[in-house]
N, C-alpha and C positions, 0 to 999 in steps of 0.2 A: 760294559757291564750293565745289565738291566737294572731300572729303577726298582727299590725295593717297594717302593708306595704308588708307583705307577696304578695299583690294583685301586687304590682309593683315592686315583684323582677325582677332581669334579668338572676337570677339562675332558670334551668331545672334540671327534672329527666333526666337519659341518656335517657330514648326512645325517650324523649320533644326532647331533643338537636338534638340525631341522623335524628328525623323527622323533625326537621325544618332546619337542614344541608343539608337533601338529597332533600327536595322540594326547600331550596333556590339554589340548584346544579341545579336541573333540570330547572329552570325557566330561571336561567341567561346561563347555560352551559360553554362550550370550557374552555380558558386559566381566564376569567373575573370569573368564576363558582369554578375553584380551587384558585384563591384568593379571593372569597368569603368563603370558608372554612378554609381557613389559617386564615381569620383577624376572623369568630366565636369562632375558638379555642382561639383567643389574648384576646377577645372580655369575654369569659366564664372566661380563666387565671386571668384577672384586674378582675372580679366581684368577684372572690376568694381570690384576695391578700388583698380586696375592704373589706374586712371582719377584718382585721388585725387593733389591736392598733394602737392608733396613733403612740406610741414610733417604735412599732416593723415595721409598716407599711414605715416610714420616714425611719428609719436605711435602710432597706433592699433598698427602691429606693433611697436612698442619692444622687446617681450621675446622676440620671436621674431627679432631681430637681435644679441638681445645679445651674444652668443656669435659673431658673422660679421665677419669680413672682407673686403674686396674686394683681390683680387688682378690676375693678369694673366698670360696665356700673352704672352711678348715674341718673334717672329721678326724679327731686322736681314734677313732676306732679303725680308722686304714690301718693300724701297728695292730694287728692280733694281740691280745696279752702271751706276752713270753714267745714269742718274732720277732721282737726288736729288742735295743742294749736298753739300759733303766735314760731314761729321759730324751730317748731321740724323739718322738713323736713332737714334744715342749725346743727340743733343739729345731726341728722342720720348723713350726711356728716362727722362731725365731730367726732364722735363713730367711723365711718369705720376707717379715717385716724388716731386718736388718739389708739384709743384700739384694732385695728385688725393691724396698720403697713398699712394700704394700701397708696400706694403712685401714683399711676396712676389710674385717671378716667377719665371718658370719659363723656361730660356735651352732650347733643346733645341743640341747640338752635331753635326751632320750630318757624317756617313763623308765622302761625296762633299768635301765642303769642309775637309775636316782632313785629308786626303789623298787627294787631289788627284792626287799625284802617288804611284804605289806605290813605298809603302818609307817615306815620307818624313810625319812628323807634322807637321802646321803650324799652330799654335793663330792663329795672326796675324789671321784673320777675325773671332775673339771673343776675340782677348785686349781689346780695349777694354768691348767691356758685361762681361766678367768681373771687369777691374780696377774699372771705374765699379761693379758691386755690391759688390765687397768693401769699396771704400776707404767706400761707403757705407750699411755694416752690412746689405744688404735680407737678408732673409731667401730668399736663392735657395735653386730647386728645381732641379738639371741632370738633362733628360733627353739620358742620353748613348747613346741605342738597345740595341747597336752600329749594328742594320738598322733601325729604325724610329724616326723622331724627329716629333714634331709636325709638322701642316701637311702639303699637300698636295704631292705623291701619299705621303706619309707614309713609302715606301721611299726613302733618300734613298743610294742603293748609286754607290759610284764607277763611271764607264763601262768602267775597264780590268778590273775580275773579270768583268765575263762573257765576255772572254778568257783570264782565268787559271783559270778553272772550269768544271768544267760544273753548270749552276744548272739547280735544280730547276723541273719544269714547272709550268703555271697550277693553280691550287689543291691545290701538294701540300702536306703536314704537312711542320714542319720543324721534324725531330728533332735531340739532339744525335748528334756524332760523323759530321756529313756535310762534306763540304766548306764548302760556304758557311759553315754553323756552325762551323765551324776556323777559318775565313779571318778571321769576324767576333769570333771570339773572340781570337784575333790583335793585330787590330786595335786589341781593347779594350783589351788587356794594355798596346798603348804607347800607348793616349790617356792610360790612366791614370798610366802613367810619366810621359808627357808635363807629365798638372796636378800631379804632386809635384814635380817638378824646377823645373816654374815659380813654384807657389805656395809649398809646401811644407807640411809635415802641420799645422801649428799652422794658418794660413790655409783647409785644405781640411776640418779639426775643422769650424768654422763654417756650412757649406754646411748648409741646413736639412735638402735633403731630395735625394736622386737618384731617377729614375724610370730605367726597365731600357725594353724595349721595349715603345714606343705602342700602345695598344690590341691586345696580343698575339694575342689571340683571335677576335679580327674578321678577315672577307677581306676586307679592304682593296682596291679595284679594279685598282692596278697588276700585283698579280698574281695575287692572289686568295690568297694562302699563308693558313694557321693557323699562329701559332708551339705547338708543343709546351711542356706546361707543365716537364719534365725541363727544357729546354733553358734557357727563363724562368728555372726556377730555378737555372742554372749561372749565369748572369748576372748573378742578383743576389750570388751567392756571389763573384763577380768583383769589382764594386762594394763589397760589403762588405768587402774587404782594406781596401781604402782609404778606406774611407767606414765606421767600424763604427758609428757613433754614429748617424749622420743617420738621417731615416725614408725609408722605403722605399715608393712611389708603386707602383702599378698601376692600368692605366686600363681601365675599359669602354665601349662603347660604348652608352650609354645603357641599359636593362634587360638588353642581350641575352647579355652572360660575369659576371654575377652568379656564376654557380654553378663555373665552370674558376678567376677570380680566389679566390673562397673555398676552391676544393681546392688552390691554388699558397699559399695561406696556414696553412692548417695543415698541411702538408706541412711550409713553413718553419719552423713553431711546432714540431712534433714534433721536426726534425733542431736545434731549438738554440732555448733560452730566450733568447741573444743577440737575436735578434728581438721579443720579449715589450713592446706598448706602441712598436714603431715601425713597424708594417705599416698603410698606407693605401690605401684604393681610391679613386681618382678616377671621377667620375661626367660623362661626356660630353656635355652637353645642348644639339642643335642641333633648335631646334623650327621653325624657317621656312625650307627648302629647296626646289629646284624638284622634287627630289623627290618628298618629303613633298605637295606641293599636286598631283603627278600622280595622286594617289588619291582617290577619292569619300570615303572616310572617314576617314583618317588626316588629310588637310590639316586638317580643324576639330578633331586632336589631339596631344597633344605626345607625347615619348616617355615621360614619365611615364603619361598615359593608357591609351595603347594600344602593346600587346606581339604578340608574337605567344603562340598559346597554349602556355600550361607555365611560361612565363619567370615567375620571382619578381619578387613585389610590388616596389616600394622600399619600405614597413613590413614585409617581410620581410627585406629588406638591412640595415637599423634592427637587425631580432633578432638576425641573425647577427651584425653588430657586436657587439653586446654578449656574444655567448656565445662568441668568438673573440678578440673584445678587439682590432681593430682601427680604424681612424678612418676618415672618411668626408671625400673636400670637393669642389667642385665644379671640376673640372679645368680645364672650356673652356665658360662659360657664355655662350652663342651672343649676341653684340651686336654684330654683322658682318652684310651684307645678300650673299646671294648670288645670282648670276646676277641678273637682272633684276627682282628684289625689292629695295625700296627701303626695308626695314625686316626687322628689325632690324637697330637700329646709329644709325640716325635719330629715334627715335622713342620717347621719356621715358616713355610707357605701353609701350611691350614692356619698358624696358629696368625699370620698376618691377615688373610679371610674372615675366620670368627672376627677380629676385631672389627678389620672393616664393614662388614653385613650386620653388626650388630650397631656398629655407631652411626653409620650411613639411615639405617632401615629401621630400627626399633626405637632408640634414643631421641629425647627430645634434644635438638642440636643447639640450643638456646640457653640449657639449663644444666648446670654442674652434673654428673653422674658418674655410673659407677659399671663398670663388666666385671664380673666377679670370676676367676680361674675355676674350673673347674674341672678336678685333676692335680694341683697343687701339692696333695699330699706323696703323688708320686714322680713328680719332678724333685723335691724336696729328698723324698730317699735317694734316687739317684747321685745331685748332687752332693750331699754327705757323704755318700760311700764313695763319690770321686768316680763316677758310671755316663758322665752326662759326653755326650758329641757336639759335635760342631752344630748341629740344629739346636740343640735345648741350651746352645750360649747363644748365639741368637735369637732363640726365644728371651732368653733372659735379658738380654741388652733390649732387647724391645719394651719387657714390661719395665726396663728399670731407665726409659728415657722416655716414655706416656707419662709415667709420674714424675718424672722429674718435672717435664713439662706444665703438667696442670697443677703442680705446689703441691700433691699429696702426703 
């Protein structure tokens, strides 16, 4: 019987490989063209090793997991309202952290569903996975935007400002001191009044980590904006009233704001040693897209492989960690099938791969971290409803013996 995922290996015949080596040579060229063929060789190695048992797979990289954890981007808005029975979304959370070990997730808090209604803060949609993390210790990450939070379409704006505004057009910069940016800063002010008065400062101490706005520097399709990095970092300045301990997430979207994320960090660094040892940059990694497979040469590569030209290495992300002194972890490690790809998400050799290429290649190998699932929420229904195969117990004996390993 044919492989069902055959269609989305990342394994070539040698002509496949050599032909799409020597056109991705020729396209990017010079010194960027021969480290484009170093990381297909690393790239073809992990799709190989990507093949291997869990036992044998684990033994042989043991030390390049020492230091890793498996986490998890969590959205309750995967369960449609009135799609699923009353508390499965709170049960999934609960599966991940009980029966996989996950101990870091990351809740993102959406404008649109905290207020709802203008004027009016309503934690009610997450006050259950918020009390479920606290009463049991995870190590949560809240991205609270104000404008951007995880998941698609990543602008998640209530319907009523774009009649209290006038919003800015498709792909402008958004600077501070524009409307929207007042509105959203606003907003932020009593989300955050909102989690003191609920939790209060000793319970909100706790919180690992907050992120500011998702992938800030990408144009996102909804509108196509760039946030400005001034703005970014009013934000974080905002979060840090109330949050001064926790570390500080920023995300990119796979190679491409390397370098805006690094000037929004020493930017930080400069205006306040406060920050010193809590700045992290999340790394985006979605390698199997319909996108992605629309191109002759990108489909047989990940975003680790192939950039566009200019963009830094990830061993140049690695240096500038070190000489900035911020931490690195894997935000959203793609193990979710999109559109009409029936893998990742499925299938115990991708989801061996993502780990590999992200701990190998992005991760500081020195320093505790974290790959975060992503896709969770539909592993999670599966195994509930008693839907999962011999890959997603596979999958799950993986992430439930990475943590075991590194004490998570």
């Amino acid at each position: 019987m044919a492989d069902p995922l055959a269609r989305w290996n990342l394994s070539y015949t040698r002509r496949q490989f050599l032909g799409v080596s020597a056109a991705g040579l020729a396209l990017v060229g010079g010194g960027e063209g021969l480290e484009y063929g170093r990381e297909m060789l690393q790239q073809e190695r992990a799709w190989r090793a990507a093949a291997r048992p869990n036992d044998e797979f684990l033994r042989t990289h043991a030390a390049l997991f020492r230091h890793v954890s498996v986490g998890a981007s969590f959205a309750p808005e995967q369960w449609p309202p009135g799609a699923h029975a009353p508390g499965e979304p709170l049960a999934a959370l609960d599966w991940a952290a009980r029966d996989l070990g996950i101990r870091q997730v990351r809740l993102g808090l959406r404008w649109q569903r905290v207020e709802w209604r203008r004027g009016q803060v309503d934690l009610s949609m997450y006050r259950p996975f918020l009390d479920y993390a606290f009463d049991n210790n995870l190590a949560i990450c809240l991205n609270l935007g104000p404008m951007r939070t995880f998941r698609w379409p990543e602008e998640h704006l209530p319907r009523w400002l774009a009649q209290a505004i006038d919003m800015p057009p498709t792909g402008a910069r958004i600077k501070p001191a524009t409307p929207l940016t007042e509105a959203a800063s606003d907003y932020l002010g009593r989300l955050l009044d909102a989690l003191v008065a609920e939790y209060g400062a000793e319970r909100l101490a706790s919180v690992a980590m907050v992120q500011p706005e998702n992938e800030p520097f990408y144009p996102l399709r909804s509108h196509k904006w760039v946030l400005d990095g001034a703005y970014v970092k009013d934000v974080i300045g905002q979060l840090n009233t109330v949050f001064p301990r926790s570390r500080i997430l920023t995300t990119t979207a796979g190679r491409l704001n390397f370098g805006p994320i690094q000037d929004l960090f020493a930017g930080l660094l400069a205006d306040s040693p406060d920050y010193r040892g809590r700045l992290v940059m999340g790394f985006d990694y979605h390698y199997k897209t319909p996108l992605r497979d629309s191109f002759p040469i990108i489909k047989y590569t990940d975003p680790i492989t192939f950039q566009r030209v200019g963009y830094q290495t990830c061993e140049g992300n690695r240096e500038m960690a070190r000489s900035l002194g911020y931490g690195i972890e894997v935000t959203e490690g793609q193990a979710e099938p999109f559109g009409d790809l029936d893998a990742p998400g499925n299938s115990v050799r991708h989801f061996r791969f993502m780990l590999l290429r992200c701990a190998d290649r992005v991760l500081q190998r020195d320093q505790p971290s974290v790959i975060r699932i992503w896709g969770i929420e539909e592993m999670a229904k599966k195994a509930l409803a008693g839907l999962t195969t011999g890959e997603h117990a596979a999958i799950f004996d993986l992430v439930r013996r990475v943590n075991a390993a590194a004490g998570a």
